[in-house]
C-alpha positions as CSV (number, residue, x, y, z in Angstrom):
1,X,-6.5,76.2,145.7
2,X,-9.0,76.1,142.6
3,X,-8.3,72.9,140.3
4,X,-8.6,72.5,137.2
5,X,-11.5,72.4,134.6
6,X,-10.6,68.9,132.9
7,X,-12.3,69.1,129.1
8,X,-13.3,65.9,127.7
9,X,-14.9,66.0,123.7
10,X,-16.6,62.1,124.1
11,X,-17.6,61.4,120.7
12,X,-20.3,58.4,120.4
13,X,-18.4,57.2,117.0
14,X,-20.2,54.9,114.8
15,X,-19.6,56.1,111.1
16,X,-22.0,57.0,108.4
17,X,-25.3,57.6,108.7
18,X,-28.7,58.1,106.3
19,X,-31.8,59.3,107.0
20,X,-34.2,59.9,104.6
21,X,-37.4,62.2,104.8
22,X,-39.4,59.2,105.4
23,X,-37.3,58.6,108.4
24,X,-37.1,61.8,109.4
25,X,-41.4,61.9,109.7
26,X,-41.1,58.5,111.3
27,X,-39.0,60.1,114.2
28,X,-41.4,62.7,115.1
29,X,-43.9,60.3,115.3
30,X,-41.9,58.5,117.9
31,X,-40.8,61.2,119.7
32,X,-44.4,63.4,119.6
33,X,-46.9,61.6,118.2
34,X,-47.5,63.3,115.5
35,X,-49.1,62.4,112.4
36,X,-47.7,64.2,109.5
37,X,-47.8,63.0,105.6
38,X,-43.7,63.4,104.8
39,X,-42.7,65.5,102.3
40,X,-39.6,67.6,102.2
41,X,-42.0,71.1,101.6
42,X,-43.6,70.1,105.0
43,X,-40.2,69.4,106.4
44,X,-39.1,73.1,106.1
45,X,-42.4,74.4,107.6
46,X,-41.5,72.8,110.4
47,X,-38.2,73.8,110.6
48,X,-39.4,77.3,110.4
49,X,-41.9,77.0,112.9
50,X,-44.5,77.4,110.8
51,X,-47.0,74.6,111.5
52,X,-49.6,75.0,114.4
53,X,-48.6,71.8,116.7
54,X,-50.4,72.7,120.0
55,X,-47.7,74.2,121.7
56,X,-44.7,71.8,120.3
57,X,-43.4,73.8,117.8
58,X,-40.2,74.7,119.4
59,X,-39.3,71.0,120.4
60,X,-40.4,69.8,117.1
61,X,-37.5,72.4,115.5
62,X,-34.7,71.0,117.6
63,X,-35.6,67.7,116.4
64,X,-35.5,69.1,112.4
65,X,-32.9,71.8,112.6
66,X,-31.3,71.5,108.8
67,X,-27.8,71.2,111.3
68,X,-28.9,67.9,112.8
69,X,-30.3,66.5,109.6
70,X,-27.1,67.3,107.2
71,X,-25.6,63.5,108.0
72,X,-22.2,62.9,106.8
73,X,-23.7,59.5,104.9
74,X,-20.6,58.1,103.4
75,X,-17.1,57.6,104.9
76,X,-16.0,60.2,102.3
77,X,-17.6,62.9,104.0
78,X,-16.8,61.8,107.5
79,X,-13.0,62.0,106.1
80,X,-13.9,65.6,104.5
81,X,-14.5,66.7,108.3
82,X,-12.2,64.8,110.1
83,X,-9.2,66.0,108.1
84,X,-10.5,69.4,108.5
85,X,-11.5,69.1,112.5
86,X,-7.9,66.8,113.3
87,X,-5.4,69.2,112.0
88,X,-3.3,71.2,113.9
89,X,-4.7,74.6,112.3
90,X,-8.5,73.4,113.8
91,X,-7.1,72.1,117.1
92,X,-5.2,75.3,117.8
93,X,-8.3,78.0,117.6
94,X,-9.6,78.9,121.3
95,X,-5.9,77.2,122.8
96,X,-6.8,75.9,126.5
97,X,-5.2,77.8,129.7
98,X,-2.0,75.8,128.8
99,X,-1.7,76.5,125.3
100,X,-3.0,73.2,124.0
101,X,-5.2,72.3,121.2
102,X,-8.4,70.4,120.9
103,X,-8.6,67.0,122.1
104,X,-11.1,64.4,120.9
105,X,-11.8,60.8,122.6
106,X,-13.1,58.4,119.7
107,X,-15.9,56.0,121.5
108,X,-16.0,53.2,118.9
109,X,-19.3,51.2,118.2
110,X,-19.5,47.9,116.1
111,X,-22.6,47.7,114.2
112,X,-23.1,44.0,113.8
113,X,-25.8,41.3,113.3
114,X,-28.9,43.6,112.1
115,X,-31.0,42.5,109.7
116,X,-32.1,45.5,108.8
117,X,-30.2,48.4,107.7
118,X,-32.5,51.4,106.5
119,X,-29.7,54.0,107.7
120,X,-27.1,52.2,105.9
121,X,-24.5,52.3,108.7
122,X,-21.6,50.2,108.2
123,X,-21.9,46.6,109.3
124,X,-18.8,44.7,110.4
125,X,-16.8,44.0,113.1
126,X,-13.5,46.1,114.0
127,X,-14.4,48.5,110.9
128,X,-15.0,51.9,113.0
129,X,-12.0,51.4,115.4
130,X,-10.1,50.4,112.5
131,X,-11.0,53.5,110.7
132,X,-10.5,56.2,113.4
133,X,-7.2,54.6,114.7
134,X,-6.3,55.0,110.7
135,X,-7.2,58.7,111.0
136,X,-5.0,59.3,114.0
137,X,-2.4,57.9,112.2
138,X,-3.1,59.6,109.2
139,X,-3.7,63.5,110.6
140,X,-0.6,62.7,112.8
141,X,-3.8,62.5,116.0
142,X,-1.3,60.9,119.0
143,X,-3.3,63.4,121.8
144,X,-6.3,61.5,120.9
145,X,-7.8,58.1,122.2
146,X,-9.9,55.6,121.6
147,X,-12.7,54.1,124.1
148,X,-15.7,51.7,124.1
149,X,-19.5,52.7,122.5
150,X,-21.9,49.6,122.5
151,X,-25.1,49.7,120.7
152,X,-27.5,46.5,122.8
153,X,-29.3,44.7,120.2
154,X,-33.5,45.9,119.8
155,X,-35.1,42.6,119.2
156,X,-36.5,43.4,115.9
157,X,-32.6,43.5,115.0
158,X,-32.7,46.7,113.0
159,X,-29.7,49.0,113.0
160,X,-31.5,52.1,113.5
161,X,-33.8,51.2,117.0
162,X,-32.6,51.5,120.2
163,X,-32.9,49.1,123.4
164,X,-31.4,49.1,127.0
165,X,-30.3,45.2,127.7
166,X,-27.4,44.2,127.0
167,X,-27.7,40.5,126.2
168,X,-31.6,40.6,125.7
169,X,-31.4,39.6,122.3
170,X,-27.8,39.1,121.2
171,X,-24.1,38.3,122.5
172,X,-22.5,40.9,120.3
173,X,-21.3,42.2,122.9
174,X,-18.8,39.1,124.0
175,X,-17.7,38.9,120.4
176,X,-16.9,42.5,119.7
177,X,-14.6,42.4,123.0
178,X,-13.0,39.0,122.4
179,X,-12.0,40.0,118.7
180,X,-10.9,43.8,119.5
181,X,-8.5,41.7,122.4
182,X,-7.1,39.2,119.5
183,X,-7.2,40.9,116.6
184,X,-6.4,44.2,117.5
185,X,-4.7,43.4,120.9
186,X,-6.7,46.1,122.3
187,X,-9.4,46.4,125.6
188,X,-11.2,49.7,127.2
189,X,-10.1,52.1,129.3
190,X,-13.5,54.2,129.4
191,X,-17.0,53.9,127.7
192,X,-19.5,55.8,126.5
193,X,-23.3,54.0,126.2
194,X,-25.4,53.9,124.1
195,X,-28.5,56.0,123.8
196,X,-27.5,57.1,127.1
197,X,-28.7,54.0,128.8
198,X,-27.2,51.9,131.9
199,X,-28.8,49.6,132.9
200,X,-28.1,46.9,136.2
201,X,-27.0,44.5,133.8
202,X,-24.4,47.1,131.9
203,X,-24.0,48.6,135.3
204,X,-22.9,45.5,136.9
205,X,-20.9,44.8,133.8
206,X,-19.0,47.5,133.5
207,X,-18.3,47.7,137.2
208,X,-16.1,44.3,136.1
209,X,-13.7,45.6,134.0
210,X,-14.2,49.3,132.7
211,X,-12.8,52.0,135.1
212,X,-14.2,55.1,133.8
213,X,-17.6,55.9,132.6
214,X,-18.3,58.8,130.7
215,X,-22.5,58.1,131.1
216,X,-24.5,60.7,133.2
217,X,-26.8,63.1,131.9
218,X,-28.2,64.8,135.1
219,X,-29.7,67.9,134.3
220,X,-33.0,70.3,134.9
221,X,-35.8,69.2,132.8
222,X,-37.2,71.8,130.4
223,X,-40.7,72.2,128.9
224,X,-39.1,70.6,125.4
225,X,-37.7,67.6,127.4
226,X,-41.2,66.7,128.5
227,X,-42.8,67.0,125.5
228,X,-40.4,64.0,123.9
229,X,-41.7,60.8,124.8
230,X,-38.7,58.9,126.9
231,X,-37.2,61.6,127.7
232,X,-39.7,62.4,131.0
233,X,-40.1,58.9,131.6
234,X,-36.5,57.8,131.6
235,X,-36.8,55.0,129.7
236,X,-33.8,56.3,127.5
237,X,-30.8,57.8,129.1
238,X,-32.8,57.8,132.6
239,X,-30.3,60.1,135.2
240,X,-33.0,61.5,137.0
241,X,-31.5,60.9,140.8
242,X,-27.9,61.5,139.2
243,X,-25.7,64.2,140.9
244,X,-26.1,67.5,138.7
245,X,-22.4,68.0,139.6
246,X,-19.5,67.7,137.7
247,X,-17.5,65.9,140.1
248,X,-17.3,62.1,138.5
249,X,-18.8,59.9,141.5
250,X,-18.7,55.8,142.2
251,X,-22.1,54.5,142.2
252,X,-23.9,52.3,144.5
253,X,-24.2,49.0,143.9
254,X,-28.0,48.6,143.3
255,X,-28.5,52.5,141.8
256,X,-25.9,53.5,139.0
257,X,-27.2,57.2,139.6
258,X,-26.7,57.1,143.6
259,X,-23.3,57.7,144.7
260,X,-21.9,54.3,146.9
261,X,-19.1,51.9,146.8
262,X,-18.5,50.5,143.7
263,X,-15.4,50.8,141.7
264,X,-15.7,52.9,138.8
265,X,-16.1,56.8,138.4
266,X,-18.8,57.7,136.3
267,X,-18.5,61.7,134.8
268,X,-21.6,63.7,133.5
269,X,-21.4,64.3,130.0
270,X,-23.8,66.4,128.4
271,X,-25.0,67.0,124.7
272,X,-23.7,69.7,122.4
273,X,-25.1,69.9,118.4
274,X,-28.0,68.1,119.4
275,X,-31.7,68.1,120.7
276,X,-32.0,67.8,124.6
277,X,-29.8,67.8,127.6
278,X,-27.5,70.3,125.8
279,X,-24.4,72.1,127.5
280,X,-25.1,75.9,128.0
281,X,-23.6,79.0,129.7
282,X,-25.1,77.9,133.3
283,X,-23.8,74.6,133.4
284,X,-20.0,75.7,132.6
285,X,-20.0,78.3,135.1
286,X,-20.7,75.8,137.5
287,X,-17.8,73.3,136.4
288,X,-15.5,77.1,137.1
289,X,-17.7,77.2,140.3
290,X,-16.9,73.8,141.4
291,X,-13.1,73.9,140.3
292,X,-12.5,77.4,142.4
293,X,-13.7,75.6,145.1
294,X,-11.3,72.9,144.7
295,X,-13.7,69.9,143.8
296,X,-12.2,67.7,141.4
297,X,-14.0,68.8,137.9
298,X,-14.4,66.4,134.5
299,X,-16.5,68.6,132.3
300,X,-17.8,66.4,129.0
301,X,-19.5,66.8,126.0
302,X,-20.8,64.2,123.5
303,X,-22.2,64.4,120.3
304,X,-21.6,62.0,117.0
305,X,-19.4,61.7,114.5
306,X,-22.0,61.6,111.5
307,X,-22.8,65.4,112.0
308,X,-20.2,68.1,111.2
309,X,-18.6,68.7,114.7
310,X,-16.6,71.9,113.5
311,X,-19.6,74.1,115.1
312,X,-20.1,71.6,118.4
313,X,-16.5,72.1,118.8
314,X,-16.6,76.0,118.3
315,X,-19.3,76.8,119.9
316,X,-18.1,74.8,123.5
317,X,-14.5,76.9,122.6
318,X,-16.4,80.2,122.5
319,X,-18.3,79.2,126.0
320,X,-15.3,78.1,127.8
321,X,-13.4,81.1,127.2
322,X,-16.2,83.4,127.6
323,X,-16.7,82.0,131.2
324,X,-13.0,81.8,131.5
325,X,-12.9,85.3,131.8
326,X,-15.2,85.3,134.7
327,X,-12.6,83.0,136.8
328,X,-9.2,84.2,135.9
329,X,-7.7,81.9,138.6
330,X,-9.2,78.5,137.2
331,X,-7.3,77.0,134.7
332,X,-8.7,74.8,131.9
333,X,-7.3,71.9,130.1
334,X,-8.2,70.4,126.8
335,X,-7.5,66.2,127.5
336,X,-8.6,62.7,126.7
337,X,-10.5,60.6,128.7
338,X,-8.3,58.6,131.0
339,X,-6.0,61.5,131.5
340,X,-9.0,63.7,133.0
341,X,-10.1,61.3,135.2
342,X,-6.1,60.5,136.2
343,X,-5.9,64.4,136.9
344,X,-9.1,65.3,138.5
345,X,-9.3,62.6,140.7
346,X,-5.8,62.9,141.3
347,X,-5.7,58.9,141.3
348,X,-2.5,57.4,142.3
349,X,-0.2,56.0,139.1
350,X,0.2,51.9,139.1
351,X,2.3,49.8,137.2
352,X,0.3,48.6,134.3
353,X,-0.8,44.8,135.1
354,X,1.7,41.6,134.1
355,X,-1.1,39.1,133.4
356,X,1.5,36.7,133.5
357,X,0.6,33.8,131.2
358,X,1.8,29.6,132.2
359,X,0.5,26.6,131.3
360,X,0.3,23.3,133.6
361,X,0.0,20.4,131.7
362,X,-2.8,17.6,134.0
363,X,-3.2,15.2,131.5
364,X,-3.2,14.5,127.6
365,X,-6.3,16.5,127.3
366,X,-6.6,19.1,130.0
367,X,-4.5,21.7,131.0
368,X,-4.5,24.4,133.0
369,X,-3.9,28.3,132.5
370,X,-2.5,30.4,135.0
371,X,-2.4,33.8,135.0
372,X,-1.2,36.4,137.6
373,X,-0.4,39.9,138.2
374,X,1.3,41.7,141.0
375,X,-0.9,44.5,140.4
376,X,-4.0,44.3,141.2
377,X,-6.7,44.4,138.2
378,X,-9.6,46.7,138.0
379,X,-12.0,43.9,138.6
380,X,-12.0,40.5,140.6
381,X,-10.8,39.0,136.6
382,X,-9.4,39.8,133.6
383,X,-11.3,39.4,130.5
384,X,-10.9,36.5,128.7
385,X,-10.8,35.7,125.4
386,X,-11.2,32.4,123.2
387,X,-10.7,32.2,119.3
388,X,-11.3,28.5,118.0
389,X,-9.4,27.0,115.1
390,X,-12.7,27.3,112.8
391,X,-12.8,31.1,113.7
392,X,-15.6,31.2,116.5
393,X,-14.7,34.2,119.5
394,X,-16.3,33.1,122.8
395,X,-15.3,35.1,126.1
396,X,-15.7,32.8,129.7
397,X,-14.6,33.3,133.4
398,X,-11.7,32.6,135.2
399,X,-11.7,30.5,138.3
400,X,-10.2,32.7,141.1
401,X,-7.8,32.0,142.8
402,X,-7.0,35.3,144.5
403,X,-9.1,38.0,143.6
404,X,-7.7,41.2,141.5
405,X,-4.3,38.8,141.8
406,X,-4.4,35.2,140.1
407,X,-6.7,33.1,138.2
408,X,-6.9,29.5,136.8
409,X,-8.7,28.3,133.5
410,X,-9.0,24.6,132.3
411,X,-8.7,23.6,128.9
412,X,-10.4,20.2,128.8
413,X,-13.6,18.7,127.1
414,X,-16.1,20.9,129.1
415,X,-14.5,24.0,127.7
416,X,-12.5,23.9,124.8
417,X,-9.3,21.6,124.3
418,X,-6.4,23.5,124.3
419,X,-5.2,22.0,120.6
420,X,-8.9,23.4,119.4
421,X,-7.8,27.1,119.8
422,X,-5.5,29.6,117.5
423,X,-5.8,32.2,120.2
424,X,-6.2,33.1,123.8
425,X,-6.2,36.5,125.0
426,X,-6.5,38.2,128.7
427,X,-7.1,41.7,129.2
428,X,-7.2,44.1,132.4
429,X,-7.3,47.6,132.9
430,X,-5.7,48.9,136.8
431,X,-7.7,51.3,138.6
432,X,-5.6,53.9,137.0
433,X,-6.5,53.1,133.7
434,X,-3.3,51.5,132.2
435,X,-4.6,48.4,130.0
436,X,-2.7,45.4,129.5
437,X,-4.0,42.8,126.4
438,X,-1.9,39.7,126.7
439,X,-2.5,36.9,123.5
440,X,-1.1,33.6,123.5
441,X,-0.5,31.3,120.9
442,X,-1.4,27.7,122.4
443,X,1.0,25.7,119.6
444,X,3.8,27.6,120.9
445,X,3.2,29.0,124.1
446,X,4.6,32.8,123.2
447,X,2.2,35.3,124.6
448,X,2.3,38.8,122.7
449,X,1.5,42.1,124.8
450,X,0.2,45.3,124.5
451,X,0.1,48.3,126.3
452,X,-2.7,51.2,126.0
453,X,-3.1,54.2,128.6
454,X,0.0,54.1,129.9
455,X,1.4,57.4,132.0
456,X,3.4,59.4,129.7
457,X,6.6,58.8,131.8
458,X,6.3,54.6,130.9
């Protein structure tokens, strides 16, 4: 029996962005080499292919094409679009095999602790997620979700440069966790990294506590891919041993792109509205191949939320339905994240996890925290997350007690005492994807929960 095509819109979400003509020249010299004096007369030359560049040309116009470069630079024109992309009227054009609408899966970055800002993103903690989980509430959105994008710190700490470790040169990435679990009582179901990269350390990372990765690029390369520096080399989004199939894989321990034993499921996710590793004709005719042959089939795209995404969004429509007609018995369905990996992978539905909280009292200044839950977690831990009384986030292990079952942690003078804290929160996804954030409140011992993921039927 074919299965069906599950279609996942992954959005790498991270608000405004600027980019002046400066920049733009400043790009091509990264990406080509080339010396040009910026000016915006020179700047639609190129664009219209009119420069002799030895053979570049073409490449060089993906990079400048007047869609890529029209930045929605304020939150007023990201609103503009999203009102117009999230209503019902939008959604419904191009309805999947079932008669649904559009589906979009908000990846949420924090862009924090840069000390430069030339692209004038917006810097602060929690204000993207707290933006697009407004929007959902505002356009009446419940069909869409929000997941994790993480932006690793370059170490001359500018906001517009990219880098591949995750701790190299900042622990942003603790704090954005720990205050997104107490603040927002909120943890990941599925991420989306940055610039494309894993790396062993995110790898490993991720293999912890995040069940579904939405991170391969595996595809051909063409003659404009090796032209862009990085791109040939793979020292940015480097899936060159990846499967090219769209059957979400786990990956080996010591090679994210091999297939092994590890936990996760990692999905390809190619570009759309963008300038490499693009989704075309060939490569959804294979997801319809793969489905009539009854392989389990997540077929993602990814692009950002600073461009217009009316045209990505019409222009995977228009493919999907003109290779629908090739494959009349392969159904297609619009979805979120989670809920395409649940479906394709036909993954068995668990309880969400207790993360049962209780504290043991040893002496006047330590005690103990023990938490437990009957299902087992995604990873050997839940996360955990501290918030001091002078407002400092700090994230630490467990000591195990029984792997993916029940931990211990010890308030005393090596850690933090447990009258020094406003907060503690523990957060752990199940293998299905169902997230549970649990935050206690040490002066009284209550422990508030959340729930995010869940089947519909809970």
């Amino acid at each position: 029996m074919p299965s069906t095509v599950q279609v996942v819109h992954c959005i790498d979400t991270e608000g405004p962005l600027y980019e002046s003509v400066s920049a733009t020249f400043e790009r091509l010299k990264a990406i080509f080499g080339l010396e040009l004096e910026p000016s915006t007369a020179l700047l639609r030359k190129l664009q219209a292919g009119e420069v002799d560049l030895g053979g570049i040309e073409e490449a060089v116009k993906k990079v400048v094409d007047p869609h890529l470069l029209e930045y929605n630079d304020t939150w007023d024109k990201v609103d503009d679009m999203l009102h117009r992309i999230m209503s019902p009227e939008f959604r419904q054009q191009q309805a999947d095999s079932f008669g649904g609408g559009w589906v979009y899966s908000w990846f949420c970055v924090d862009h924090i602790g840069y000390r430069d800002n030339p692209r004038r993103r917006d810097l602060g903690y929690l204000n993207v997620l707290d933006h697009f989980q407004m929007m959902m509430r505002e356009t009446g959105s419940p069909q869409d979700r929000t997941y994790f994008h993480f932006h690793p710190h370059n170490f001359r700490n500018e906001a517009h440069r990219c880098a591949t470790h995750w701790w190299a040169n900042s622990d942003s990435l603790n704090e954005i966790l720990c205050r997104r679990v107490i603040d927002r009582g909120w943890f990941p179901a599925a991420h989306r990294p940055g610039f494309h990269v894993i790396r062993p350390d995110s790898h490993w990372f991720l293999e912890q506590f995040i069940p579904f990765d939405f991170a391969s690029q595996a595809m051909p390369q063409d003659e404009d891919d090796k032209a862009q520096f990085g791109l040939a080399q793979g020292r940015y989004g480097d899936w060159r041993r990846a499967p090219q199939s769209w059957e979400p894989y786990h990956p080996s321990a010591d090679d994210y792109q091999t297939p092994g034993d590890c936990r996760r499921w990692i999905a390809r996710c190619l570009n759309v509205g963008t300038r490499y590793r693009l989704i075309d004709r060939t490569e959804v005719r294979r997801a319809f191949e793969e489905a009539r042959a009854g392989k389990p089939v997540v077929l993602s795209v990814t692009n950002h939320d600073f461009r217009d995404m009316a045209p990505d969004v019409d222009q995977v429509r228009g493919l999907l339905h003109d290779v629908a007609v090739e494959f009349p018995d392969v159904p297609f369905r619009y979805t979120n994240a989670v809920d395409a990996m649940r479906e394709a992978l036909q993954l068995p539905v668990q309880p969400p996890c207790e993360l049962d909280i209780s504290l043991d009292r040893i002496d006047d200044k330590t005690v103990a925290m023990i938490v437990e839950s009957p299902t087992p977690t995604f990873g050997p831990q839940p996360w955990l997350a501290l918030k001091t009384r002078i407002g400092t986030y700090h994230y630490d292990n467990f000591d195990i007690d029984r792997p993916f079952h029940r931990w211990q942690y010890v308030f005393d003078a090596d850690t933090f005492e447990l009258d020094q804290l406003e907060k503690v929160g523990v957060a752990a996804n199940n293998a299905y994807g169902s997230t549970t954030v649990a935050v206690m409140d040490p002066n009284s011992g209550k422990v508030a929960r959340s729930h995010w993921n869940l089947p519909e039927s809970e």
